[in-house]
Steps between C-alpha positions, in 0.01 A plus 500: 500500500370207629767458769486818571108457616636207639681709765270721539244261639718312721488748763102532446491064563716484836235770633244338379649151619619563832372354847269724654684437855371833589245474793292785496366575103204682371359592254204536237244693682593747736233464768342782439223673758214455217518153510340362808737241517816613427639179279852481431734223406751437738800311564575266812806271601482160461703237621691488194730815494524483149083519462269780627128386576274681291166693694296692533433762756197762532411715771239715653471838389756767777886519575426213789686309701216226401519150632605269314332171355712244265271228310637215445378297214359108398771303300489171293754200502441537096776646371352618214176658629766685728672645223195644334341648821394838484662804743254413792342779625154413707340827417182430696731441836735787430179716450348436803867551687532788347176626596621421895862717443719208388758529269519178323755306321517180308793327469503284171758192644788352331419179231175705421379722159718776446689542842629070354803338634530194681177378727717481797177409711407133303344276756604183301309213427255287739714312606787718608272801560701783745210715571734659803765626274289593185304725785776653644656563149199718372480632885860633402406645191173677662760684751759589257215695338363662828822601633621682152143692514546566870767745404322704323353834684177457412472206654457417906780286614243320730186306500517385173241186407571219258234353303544199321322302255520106442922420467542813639304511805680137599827751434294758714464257785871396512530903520293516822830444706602851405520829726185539627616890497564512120168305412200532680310225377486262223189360274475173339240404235511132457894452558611165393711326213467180285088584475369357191768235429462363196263754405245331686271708745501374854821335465819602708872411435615277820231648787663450728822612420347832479269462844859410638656838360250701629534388846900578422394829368281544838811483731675819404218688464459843675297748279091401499367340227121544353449167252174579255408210277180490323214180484566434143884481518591173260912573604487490853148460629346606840545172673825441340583873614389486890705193501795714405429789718435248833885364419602838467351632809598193685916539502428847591382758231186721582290458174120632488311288258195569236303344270366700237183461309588351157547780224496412137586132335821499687586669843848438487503807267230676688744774650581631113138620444324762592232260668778296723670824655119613551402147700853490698436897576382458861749273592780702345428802663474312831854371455638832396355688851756383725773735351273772335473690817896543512648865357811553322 
């Protein structure tokens, strides 16, 4: 008997077991038209074929086309706080795209919570710090998520916008040399890596290495970039940030620059409250006009 149940559950394991290489997935709720927002799980390539990014993806209420907006979230070096991050989902941001006709997905990258895997984007220490390719890495990852969603019918196959928070914003920025077609315009909310090295506020991993990549980042760059940061940002302050955007703009990329008034104890995190998205509201909406005006 007890081989017997033995080979009955075999089959049961390899299902349960197997790869999900499949790039499109969801499931749990069905997006139904009585919830405003229309969360489901959903299922995005990632650069490793044998791992599909876990997201999630909600959606104004209608058939569509809607444009489309991919958040891309803050990371950690920590390999442990990785691990345990929760799904991100930035419910006061998706709210208020939702509210303006965006369908909006966020991509959970690879080495993080649930989607796990290898953190292909690891900047390395100070002293051997490649902010160019740890950029262009999560830049990679942002795409792979936006072109999968792109073929979906209820979703514009232009003038898309990226948004991107902390790590992902600097993978936003190497982004901007994208088709200008495909994504309209991309928004950065204090972009950066190694902020808070050490764990000590005010304190960035090799400076200049990173002032350096953005002005590498700046060269390629074709899509236009809004940069928010807010007065109380202990990662990548204001001054520390217009120093950033003036290398970026410099070797070529058009960047629009803010800085926000200071929202809670820590603005770095202001954009995941219901208070940040409220202060940055103005300047979002200004940096989502240029494209609004265009029709399916």
């Amino acid at each position: 008997m007890r081989l017997l149940n033995i080979f009955v559950l075999l089959p049961l394991l390899a299902l349960l077991t197997a790869s999900p290489v499949c790039a499109q997935v969801t499931f749990g709720s069905s997006g139904a038209e009585g919830d405003p927002f229309r969360r489901q799980q959903w299922r995005v390539p990632s650069p490793d074929t044998d791992i599909a990014a876990h997201a999630l993806l909600f959606r104004p209420p209608g058939a569509g086309p809607f444009r489309l907006a991919v958040i891309a979230h803050a990371s950690t070096q920590n390999a442990l706080r990785r691990a345990q991050m929760p799904q991100p989902e930035y419910r006061a941001l998706t709210a208020f795209l939702i509210a303006r006709r965006f369908a909006v997905l966020v991509p959970e990258r690879l080495g993080h919570g649930t989607t796990g895997g290898r953190y292909i984007e690891d900047q390395g220490g100070c002293d051997e710090a490649d902010y160019v390719r740890s950029g262009r890495l999560t830049a990679d990852e942002i795409a792979l998520a936006l072109e999968d969603l792109r073929k979906q019918d209820f979703i514009r196959k232009d003038a898309a916008i990226v948004i991107g928070h902390s790590a992902g914003g600097w993978g936003a920025l190497a982004l901007a040399n994208a088709d200008p077609k495909t994504i309209s315009a991309i928004i950065v909310l204090a972009p950066g890596r190694g902020g808070h090295a050490n764990d000590e506020p005010n304190r960035i991993c090799a400076p200049h290495t990173l002032l350096a990549a953005a002005a590498e980042l700046g060269k390629a760059a074709r899509i236009p970039v809004t940069w928010l940061v807010a007065a109380n940002d202990s990662y990548f302050a204001p001054s520390f940030s217009l120093a950033l955007v003036d290398a970026f703009r410099r070797s070529g990329g058009k960047v629009e620059f803010r800085a926000l008034p200071g929202v809670g104890s820590e603005g770095h995190w202001m954009i995941e409250s219901e208070a940040g998205v409220k202060s940055a509201s103005a300047e979002l909406d200004r940096a989502l006009k240029p494209a609004a005006g265009k029709k399916p």
